[in-house]
C-alpha positions, 0 to 999 in steps of 0.5 A: 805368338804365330811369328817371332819377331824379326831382327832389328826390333829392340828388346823393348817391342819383344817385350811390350808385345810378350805384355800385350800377348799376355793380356789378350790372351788371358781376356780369351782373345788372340794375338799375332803377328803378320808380314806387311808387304814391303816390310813391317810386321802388323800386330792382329788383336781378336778380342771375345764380345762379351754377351749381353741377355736380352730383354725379358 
């Protein structure tokens, strides 16, 4: 991920976001984290769209 997670979070969130960080980026997405003014963390998710073949 582009930033560690900051102190205070639990050991619970590290990991639930290590498993979604996985997913993602096994799909060929994107996971990272971002400061929110004020405090926080906003979770960024960039999943591929799939393309689908036109008509004939």
């Amino acid at each position: 991920m582009a930033k560690s997670l900051h102190s205070g979070h639990s050991g619970s969130s590290a990991a639930g976001l290590a498993i979604v960080h996985r997913l993602v980026t096994s799909d060929g997405g994107t996971a990272r984290l971002q400061d929110t003014p004020g405090g926080g963390l906003t979770v960024v998710l960039e999943l591929p769209t799939p393309v689908r073949p036109g008509p004939a």
